[in-house]
C-alpha positions as CSV (number, residue, x, y, z in Angstrom):
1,X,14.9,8.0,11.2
2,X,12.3,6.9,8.5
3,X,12.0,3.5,7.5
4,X,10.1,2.3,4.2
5,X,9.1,-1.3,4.0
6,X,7.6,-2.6,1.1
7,X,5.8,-5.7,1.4
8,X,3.9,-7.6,-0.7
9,X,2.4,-10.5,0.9
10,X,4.6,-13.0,1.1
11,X,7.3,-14.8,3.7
12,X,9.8,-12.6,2.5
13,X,8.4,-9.3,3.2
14,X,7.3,-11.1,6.0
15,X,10.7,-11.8,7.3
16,X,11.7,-8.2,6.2
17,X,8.4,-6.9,8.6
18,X,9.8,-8.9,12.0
19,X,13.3,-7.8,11.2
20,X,12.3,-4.0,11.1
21,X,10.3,-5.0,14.2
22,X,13.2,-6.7,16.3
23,X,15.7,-3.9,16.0
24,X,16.8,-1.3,18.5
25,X,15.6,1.3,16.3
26,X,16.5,5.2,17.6
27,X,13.6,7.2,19.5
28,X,11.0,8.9,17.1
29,X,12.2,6.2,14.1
30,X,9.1,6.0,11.5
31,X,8.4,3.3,9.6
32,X,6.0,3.8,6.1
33,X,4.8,0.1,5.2
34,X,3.9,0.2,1.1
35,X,2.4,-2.4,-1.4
36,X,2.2,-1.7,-5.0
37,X,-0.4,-2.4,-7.2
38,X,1.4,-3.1,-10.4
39,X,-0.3,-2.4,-14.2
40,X,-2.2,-5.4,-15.2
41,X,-1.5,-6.9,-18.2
42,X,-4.1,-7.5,-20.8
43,X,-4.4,-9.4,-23.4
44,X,-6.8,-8.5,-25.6
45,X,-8.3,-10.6,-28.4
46,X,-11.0,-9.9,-30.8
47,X,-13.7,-12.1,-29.0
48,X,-12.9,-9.8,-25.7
49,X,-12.1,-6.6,-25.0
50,X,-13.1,-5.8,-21.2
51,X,-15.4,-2.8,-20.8
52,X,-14.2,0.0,-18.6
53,X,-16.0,-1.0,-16.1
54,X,-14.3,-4.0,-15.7
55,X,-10.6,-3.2,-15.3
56,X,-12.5,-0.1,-12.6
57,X,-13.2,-3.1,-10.8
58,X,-9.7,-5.4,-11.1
59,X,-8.0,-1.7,-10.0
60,X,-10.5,-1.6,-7.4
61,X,-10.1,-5.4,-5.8
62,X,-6.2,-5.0,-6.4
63,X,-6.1,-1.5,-4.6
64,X,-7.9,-2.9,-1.6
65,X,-5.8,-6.4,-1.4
66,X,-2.8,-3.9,-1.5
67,X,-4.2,-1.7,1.3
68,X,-4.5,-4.7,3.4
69,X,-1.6,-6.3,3.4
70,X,0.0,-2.2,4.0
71,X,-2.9,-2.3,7.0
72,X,-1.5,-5.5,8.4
73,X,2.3,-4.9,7.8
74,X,1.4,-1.5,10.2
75,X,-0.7,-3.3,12.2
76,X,2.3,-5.8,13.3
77,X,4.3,-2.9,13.8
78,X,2.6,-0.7,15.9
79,X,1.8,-4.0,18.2
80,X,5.6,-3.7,18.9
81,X,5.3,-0.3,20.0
82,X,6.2,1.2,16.3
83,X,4.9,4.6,15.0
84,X,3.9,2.9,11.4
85,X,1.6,3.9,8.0
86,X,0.2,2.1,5.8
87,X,0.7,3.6,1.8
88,X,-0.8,1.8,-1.6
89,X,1.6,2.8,-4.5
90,X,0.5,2.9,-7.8
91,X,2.8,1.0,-11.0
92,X,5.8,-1.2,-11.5
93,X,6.7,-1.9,-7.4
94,X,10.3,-1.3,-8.7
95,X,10.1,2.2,-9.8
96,X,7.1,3.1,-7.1
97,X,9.3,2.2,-4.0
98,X,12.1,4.2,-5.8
99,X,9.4,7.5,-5.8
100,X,8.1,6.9,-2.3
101,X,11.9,6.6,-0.9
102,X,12.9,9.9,-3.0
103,X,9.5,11.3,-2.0
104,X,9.1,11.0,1.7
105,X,13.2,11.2,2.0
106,X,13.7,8.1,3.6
107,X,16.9,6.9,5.3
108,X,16.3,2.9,4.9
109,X,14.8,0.7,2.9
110,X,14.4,-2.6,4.7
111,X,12.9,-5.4,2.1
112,X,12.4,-9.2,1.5
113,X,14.1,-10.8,-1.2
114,X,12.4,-13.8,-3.0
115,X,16.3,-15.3,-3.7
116,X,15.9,-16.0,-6.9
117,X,18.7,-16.6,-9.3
118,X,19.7,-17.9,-12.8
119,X,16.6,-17.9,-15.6
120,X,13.8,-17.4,-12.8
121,X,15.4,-13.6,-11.9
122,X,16.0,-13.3,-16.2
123,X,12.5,-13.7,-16.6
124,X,10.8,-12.7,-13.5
125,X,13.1,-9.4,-12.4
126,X,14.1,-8.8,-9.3
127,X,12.4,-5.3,-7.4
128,X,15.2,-6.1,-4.7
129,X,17.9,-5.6,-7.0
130,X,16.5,-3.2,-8.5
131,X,16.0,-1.1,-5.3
132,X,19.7,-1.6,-4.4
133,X,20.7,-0.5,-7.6
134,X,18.5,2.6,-7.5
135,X,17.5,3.5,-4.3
136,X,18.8,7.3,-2.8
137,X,19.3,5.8,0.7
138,X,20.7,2.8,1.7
139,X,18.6,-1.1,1.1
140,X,18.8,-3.6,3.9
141,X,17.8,-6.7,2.2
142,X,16.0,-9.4,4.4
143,X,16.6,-12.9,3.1
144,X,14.3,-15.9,4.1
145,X,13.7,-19.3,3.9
146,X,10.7,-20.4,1.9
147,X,9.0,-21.6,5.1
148,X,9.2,-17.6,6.0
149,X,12.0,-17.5,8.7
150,X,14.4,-15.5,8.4
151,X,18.1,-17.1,7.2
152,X,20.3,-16.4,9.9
153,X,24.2,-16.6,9.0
């Protein structure tokens, strides 16, 4: 079985990490641990336009925050006997989980959902639901409590 778990630094992905890590998983399961690092937005004015050299750097710093927290998200997983990788994606975390999944032919995606609802998903988006919508393979969506434990029903 092949597992992707996108994560993304918070208690959510957090809760989805120690879910993926308390299951009975089948022998010889795999699990690929991914953080995208979205497009940054820039707005530009006439009194500043960053030189090349600049966004280089932001892409740089936001690559290696994004390989960290795939580093760690493995790191926790193999301490529980896990055969885990770490993978940095590259643009919207929506549509880069979506590649990955198709791409490495996962079976399950397990993720964290940041439970938002009303005006704050309008405006903010949801990758969860977007992955549920989208997804070839089946989504196993990992609620949590802002305090980062898991909600248990």
């Amino acid at each position: 079985m092949k597992i992707l778990v996108p994560v993304d630094a918070s208690p959510f992905s957090d809760a989805a990490l120690d879910y993926v890590k308390k299951m009975p998983w089948p022998g010889g399961t795999r699990v690929i641990v991914g953080s995208a690092v979205a497009p940054v937005p820039m707005a530009y004015s006439e009194a500043f336009v960053p030189a090349p050299s600049q966004m280089e750097s932001i892409l740089e710093d936001l690559t290696t925050f994004h390989r960290d927290i795939a580093t760690r998200g493995t790191q926790t997983l193999k301490a529980a006997g896990m055969d885990a990788q770490a993978v940095v994606l590259q643009g919207d975390p929506r549509e880069a989980i979506l590649d990955l999944a198709k791409r490495e032919r996962v079976d399950l995606v397990v993720m964290g959902s940041h439970g938002r609802t009303g005006l704050g998903k309008l405006l903010m988006g949801s990758v969860a639901s977007h992955v549920v919508a989208h997804a070839p393979c089946s989504v196993l969506v990992v609620r949590a409590e802002a305090s980062g434990a898991a909600k248990r029903s």
